[in-house]
N, C-alpha and C positions, 0 to 999 in steps of 0.2 A: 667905909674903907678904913677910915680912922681906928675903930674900933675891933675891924680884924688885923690889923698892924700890931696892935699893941697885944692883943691876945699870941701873935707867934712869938711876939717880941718879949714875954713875961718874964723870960731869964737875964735878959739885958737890962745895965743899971741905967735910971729915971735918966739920966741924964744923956747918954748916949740912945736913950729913944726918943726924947726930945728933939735930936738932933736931926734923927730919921725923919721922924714925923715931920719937919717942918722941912726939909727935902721935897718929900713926897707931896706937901703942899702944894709950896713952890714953884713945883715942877710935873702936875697931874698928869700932861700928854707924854710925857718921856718913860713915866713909870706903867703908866698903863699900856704902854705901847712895848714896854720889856714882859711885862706879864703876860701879854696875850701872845708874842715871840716864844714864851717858856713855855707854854700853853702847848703851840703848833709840835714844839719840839718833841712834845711828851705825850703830844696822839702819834708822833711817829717814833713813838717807841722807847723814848729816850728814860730815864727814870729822872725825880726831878733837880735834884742835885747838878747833874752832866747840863740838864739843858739850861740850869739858872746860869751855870760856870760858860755855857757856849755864849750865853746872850751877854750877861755881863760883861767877857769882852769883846763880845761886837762893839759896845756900847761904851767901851771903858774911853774914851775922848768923850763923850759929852758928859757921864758923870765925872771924871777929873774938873772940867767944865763948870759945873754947878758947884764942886766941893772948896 
């Protein structure tokens, strides 16, 4: 997982992916539980921009949370 993070993440400077990464450590069950949310959005149609933006704030209280 680590290492398809960092492959989306190629344009973002070393240090603000650091910061991801150890997020997404962190906190495995929250992030894979947004991904598979983005997922469901995007078999029903969604493209994947709209559905990361729908989940993200579903979710925007618990990553405030962790951040």
């Amino acid at each position: 997982m680590k290492q398809m993070l960092k492959q989306q993440m190629k344009n973002v400077p070393k240090d603000q992916q650091e910061k991801i990464l150890k997020l997404v450590s962190e906190n495995p069950e929250l992030f894979q539980k947004i991904g598979s949310e983005v997922q469901e959005k995007m078999k029903q149609g969604k493209d994947q921009m709209t559905a990361t933006i729908e989940v993200m704030k579903a979710h925007q209280d618990e990553l405030k949370g962790i951040m």
